[in-house]
C-alpha positions as CSV (number, residue, x, y, z in Angstrom):
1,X,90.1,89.4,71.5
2,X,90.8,92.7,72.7
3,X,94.0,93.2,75.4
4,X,92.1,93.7,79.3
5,X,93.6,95.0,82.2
6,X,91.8,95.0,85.9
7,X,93.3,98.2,87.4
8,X,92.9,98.2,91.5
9,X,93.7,101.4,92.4
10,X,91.7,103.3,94.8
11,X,93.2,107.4,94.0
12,X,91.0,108.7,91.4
13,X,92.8,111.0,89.5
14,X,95.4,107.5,89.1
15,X,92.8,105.3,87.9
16,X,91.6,108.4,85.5
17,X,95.5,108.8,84.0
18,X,96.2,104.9,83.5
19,X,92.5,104.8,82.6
20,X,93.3,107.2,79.7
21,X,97.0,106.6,78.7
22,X,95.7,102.5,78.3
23,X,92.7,103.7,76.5
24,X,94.0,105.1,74.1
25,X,96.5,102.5,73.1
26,X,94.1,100.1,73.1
27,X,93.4,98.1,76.4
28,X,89.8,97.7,77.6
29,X,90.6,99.3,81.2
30,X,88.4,97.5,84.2
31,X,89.0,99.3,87.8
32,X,88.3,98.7,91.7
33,X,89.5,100.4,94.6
34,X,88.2,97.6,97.1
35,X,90.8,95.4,98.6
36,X,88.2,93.1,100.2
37,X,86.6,92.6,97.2
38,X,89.2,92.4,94.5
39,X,89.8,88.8,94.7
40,X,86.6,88.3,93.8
41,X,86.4,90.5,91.1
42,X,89.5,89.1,89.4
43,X,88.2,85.7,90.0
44,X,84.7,87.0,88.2
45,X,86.4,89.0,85.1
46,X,90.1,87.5,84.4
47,X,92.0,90.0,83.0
48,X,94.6,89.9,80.6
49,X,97.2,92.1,83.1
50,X,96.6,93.6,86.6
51,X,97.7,96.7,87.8
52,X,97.9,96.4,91.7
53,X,98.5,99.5,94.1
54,X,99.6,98.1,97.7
55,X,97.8,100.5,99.6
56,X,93.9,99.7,99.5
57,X,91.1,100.5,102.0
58,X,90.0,96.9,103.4
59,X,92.8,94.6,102.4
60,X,96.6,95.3,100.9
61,X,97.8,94.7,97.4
62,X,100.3,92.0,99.3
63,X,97.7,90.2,100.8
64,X,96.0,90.4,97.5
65,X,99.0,89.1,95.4
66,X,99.6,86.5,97.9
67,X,95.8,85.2,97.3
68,X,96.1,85.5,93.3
69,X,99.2,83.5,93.1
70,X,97.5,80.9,95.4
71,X,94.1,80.7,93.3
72,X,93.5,78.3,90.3
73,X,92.8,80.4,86.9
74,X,94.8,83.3,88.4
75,X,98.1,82.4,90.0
76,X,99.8,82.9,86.4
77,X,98.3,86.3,85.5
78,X,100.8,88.6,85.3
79,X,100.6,91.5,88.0
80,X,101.8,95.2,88.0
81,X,102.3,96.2,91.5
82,X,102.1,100.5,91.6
83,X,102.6,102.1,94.9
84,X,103.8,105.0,96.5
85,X,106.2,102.8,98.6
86,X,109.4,101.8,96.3
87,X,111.8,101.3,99.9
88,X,114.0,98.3,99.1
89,X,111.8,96.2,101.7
90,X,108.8,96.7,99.7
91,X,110.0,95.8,96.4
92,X,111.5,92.4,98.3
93,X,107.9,91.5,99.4
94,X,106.5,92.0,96.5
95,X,109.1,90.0,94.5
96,X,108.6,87.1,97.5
97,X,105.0,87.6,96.4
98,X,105.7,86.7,92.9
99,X,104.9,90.0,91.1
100,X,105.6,90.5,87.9
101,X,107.1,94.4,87.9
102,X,107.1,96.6,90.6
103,X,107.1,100.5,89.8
104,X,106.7,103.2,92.3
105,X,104.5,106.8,91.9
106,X,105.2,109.1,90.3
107,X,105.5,107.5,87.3
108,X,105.8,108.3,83.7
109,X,102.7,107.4,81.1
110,X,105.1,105.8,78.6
111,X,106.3,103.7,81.7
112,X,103.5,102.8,82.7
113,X,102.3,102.7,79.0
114,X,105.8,99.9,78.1
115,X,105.4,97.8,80.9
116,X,102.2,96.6,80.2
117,X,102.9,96.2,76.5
118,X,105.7,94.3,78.1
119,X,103.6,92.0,80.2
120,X,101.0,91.5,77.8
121,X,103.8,90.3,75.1
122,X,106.4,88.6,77.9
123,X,109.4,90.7,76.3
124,X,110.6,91.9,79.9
125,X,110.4,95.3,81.5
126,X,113.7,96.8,81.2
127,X,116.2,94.5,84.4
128,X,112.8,92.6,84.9
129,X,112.3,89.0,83.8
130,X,108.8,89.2,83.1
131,X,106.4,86.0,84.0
132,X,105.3,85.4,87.9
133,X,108.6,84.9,89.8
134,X,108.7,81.9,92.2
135,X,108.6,82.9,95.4
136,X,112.3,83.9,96.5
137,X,113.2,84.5,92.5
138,X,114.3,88.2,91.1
139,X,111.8,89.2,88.8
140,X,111.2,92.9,90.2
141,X,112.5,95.8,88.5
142,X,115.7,97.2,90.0
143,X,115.3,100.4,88.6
């Protein structure tokens, strides 16, 4: 079966560069830019990874997270979180949240590109102990 990641992001020319860079190594690239919908869409097309910008018109990528890793079927999945916010504060609700990595725009396409061959395989993402983190456990990227 073919590697799927659900990609809620709601800046276009983001979802068009990690639409492309995941394209082309492989993925089968789903997107949304609803945050009062994305819960449902995840719950209707389980992805293999999600990529999860905080920022989103109608609901935040927290909230969002905070749902997921509630939610039978999905609380496991493991979860990108990409935002323009990388203050120390952030990164600690997201890691309370239980995401997987945390990594801040701008970004690099082969970081973006590593980390989710990371996620998908469980190998880590460089200082990140890949796998949900329990709520209060260190599994965001330092970096």
């Amino acid at each position: 079966m073919g590697k799927r990641v659900l990609l809620i992001e709601d800046e276009p020319n983001i979802i068009e560069a990690i639409s492309f860079i995941l394209s082309r190594d492989g993925w089968t690239v789903h997107t949304h830019s609803e945050g009062d919908t994305a819960l449902a869409k995840l719950k209707a097309q389980t992805p293999d990874i999600v990529i999860l910008d905080v920022m989103l018109p109608g609901r935040s990528g927290y909230d969002i997270l905070q749902d997921l890793r509630q939610t039978d079927g999905l609380r496991d999945l493991p979860v990108m979180m990409l935002t323009a916010r990388g203050q120390t504060k952030d990164r600690e609700l997201a890691e309370r949240l239980g995401v997987s990595h945390f990594m801040t725009k701008p970004f690099a396409n082969a970081d973006i590109l590593s980390a989710v061959r990371a996620l998908a395989d469980g190998t880590g993402v460089g200082d990140t102990v890949i796998g949900r983190a329990a709520p209060g456990r260190g599994a965001v990227n330092g970096a």
